[in-house]
C-alpha positions in Angstrom: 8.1 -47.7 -41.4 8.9 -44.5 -39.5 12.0 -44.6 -37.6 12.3 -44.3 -33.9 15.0 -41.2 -32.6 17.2 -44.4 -31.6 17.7 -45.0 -35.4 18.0 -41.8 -36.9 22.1 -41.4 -36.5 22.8 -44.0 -38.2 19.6 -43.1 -41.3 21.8 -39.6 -41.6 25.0 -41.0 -41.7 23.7 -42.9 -44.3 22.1 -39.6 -45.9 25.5 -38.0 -46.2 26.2 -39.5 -49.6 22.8 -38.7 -51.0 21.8 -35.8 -52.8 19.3 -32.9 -51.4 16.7 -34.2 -54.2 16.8 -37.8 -52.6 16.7 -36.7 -48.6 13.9 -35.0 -49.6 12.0 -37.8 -51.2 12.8 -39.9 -48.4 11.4 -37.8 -46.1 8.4 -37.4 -48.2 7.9 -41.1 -48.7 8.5 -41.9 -44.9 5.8 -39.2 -43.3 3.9 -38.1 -46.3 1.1 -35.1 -45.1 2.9 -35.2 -41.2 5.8 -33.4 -43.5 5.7 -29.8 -44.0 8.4 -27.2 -44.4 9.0 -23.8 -43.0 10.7 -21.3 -45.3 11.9 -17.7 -45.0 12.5 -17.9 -48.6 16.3 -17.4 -48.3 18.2 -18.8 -51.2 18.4 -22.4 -50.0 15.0 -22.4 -49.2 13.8 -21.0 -52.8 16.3 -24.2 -53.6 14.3 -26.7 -51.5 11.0 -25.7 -52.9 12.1 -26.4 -56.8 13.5 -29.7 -55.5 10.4 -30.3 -53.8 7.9 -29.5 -56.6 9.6 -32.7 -58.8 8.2 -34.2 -55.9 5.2 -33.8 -54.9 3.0 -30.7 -54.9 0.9 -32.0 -52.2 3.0 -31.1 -49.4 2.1 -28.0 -46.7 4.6 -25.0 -46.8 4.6 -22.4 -45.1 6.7 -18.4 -44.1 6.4 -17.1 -40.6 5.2 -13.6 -41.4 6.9 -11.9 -38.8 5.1 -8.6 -39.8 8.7 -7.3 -40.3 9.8 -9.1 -43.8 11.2 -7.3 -46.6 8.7 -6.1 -49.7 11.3 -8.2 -51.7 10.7 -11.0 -49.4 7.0 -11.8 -49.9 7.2 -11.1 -53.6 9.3 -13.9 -53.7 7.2 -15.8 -52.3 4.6 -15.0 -54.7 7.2 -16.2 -57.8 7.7 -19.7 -56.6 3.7 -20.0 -55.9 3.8 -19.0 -59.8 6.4 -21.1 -60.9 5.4 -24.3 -58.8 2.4 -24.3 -58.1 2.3 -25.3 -54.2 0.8 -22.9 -52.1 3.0 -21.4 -49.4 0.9 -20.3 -46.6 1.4 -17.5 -43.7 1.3 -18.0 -40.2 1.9 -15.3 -38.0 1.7 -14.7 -34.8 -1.8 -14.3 -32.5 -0.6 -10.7 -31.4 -0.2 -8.0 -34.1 3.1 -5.8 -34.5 1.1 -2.9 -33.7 -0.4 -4.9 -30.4 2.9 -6.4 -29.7 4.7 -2.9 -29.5 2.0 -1.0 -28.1 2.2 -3.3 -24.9 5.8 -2.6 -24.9 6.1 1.1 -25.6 7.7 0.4 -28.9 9.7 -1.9 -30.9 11.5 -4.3 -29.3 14.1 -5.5 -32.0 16.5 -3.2 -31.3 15.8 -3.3 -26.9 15.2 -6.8 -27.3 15.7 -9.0 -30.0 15.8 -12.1 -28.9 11.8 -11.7 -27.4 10.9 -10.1 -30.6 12.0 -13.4 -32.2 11.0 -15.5 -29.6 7.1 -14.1 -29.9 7.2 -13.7 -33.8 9.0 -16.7 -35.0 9.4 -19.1 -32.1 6.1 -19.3 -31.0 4.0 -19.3 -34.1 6.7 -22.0 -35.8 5.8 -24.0 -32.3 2.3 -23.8 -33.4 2.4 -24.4 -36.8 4.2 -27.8 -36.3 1.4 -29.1 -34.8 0.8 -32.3 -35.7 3.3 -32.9 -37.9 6.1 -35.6 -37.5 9.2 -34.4 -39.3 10.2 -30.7 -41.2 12.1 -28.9 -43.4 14.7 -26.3 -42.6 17.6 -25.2 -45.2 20.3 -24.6 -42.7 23.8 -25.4 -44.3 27.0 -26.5 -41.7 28.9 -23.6 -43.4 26.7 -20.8 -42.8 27.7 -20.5 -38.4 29.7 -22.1 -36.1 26.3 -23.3 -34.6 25.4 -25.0 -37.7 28.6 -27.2 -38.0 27.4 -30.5 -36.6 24.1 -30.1 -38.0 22.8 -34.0 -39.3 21.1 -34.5 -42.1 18.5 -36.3 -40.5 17.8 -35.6 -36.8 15.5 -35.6 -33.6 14.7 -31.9 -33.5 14.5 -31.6 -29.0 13.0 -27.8 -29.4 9.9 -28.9 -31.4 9.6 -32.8 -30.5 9.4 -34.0 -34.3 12.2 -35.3 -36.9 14.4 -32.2 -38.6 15.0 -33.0 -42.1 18.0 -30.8 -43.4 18.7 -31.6 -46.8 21.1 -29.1 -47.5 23.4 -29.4 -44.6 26.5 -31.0 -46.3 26.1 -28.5 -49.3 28.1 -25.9 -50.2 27.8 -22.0 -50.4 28.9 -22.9 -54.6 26.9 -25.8 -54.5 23.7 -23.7 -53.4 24.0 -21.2 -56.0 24.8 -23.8 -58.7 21.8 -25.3 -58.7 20.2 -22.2 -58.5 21.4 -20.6 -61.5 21.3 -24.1 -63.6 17.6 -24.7 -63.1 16.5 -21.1 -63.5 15.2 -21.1 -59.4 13.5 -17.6 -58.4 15.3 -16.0 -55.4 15.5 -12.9 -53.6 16.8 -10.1 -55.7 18.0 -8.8 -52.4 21.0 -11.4 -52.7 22.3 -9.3 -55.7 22.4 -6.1 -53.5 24.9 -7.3 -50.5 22.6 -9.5 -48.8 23.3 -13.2 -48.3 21.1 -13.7 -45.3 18.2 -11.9 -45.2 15.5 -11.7 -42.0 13.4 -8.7 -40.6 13.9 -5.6 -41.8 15.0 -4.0 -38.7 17.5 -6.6 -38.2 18.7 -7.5 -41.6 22.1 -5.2 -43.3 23.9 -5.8 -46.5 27.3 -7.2 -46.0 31.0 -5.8 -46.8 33.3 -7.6 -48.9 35.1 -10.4 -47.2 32.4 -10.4 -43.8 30.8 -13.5 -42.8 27.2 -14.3 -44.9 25.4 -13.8 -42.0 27.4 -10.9 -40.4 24.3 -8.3 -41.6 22.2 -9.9 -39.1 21.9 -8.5 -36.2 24.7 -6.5 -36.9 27.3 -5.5 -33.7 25.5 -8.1 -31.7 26.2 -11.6 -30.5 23.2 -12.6 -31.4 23.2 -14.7 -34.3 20.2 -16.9 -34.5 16.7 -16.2 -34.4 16.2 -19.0 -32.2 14.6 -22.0 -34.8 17.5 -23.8 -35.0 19.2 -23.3 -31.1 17.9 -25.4 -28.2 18.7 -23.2 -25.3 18.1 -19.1 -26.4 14.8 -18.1 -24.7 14.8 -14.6 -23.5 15.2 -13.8 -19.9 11.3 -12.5 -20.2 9.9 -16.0 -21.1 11.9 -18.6 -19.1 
């Protein structure tokens, strides 16, 4: 039986002593096909999608194709197709970059950020989610201060469906463990300075002793695309 929001604290408190490989079949036996996962293909989500494929292979993944990812990023994505055989689709947004900046003169990642992400990540994820009952992120409490109280297993108020995050109690050491021990494809870009890795136009390599996600949106506040916040629409949109 599917759980109502009123049980859901006390099913992650629960999950705090499982591992990542039993959350996720949990979640996978509890809402089957109304499960799907949206991946950027950082690190933990390259994670995630090994764990997953011991699973099932059956379950929908998909990237928000911002129009803006990395070379690097998408041939990634192409390696864990190869190596476990789920298909991990594309969604992108309705208007094209090209469209998108025309009607504003030019980019707006740099002017704007936050409506760059809100119309090429929020919106399209909104979208895509359709339909579905619970998802996937691979947010960890150690990467932000905004992350720190993230459950395992919660009522996700932005999209209106169950947020399964397996990894959340894991470790940066535990992340790149598993990694390394079962062979997992990742972003080479992770070996060049990058720990967190977004758009292009708003993704730096990091110095030595910086925060993992201190090359994005670099000499900004802004720290989250807006996925994982409740309250961050642009002024433009509200």
């Amino acid at each position: 039986m599917k759980p109502t929001e009123e049980q859901l604290p006390a099913i992650s408190a629960e999950m705090e002593t499982k591992t990542p490989q039993e959350i996720l079949r949990w979640g996978w036996e509890t809402y089957g096909d109304k499960l799907t996962m949206a991946t950027a293909f950082g690190a933990e989500g390259c994670a995630i999608i090994a764990m997953l494929a011991d699973i099932t292979k059956d379950i929908y993944l998909f990237n928000l194709n911002t129009g803006y990812q990395f070379p690097e990023t998408l041939a990634t994505r192409d390696r864990l197709i190869e190596k476990y055989g789920i298909p991990i689709h594309l969604v992108g947004a309705v208007q094209s970059v090209a469209d998108m900046e025309a009607e504003h003169g030019g980019p707006i990642y740099g002017s704007n950020p936050d409506l760059c992400c809100h119309n090429r990540k929020v919106v399209p994820l909104s979208s895509a989610l359709h339909g579905f009952e619970s998802w996937i992120s691979a947010i960890r409490r150690d990467q932000t201060p905004e992350r720190a109280q993230t459950p395992i297993v919660g009522w996700d108020r932005k999209f209106q469906l169950v947020k399964i995050n397996p990894l959340a109690n894991w470790s940066k050491t535990d992340l790149w463990n598993y990694i390394l021990d079962n062979d997992v494809p990742y972003n080479p870009m992770h070996d060049q300075g990058y720990p967190s890795i977004g758009c292009w136009p708003c993704t730096k390599a990091v110095g030595a002793g910086e925060d993992d996600r201190a090359g994005r949106w670099a000499g900004t506040a802004k720290k989250e695309c807006g996925l994982h916040v409740l309250n961050n629409e642009p002024a433009a949109v509200r």
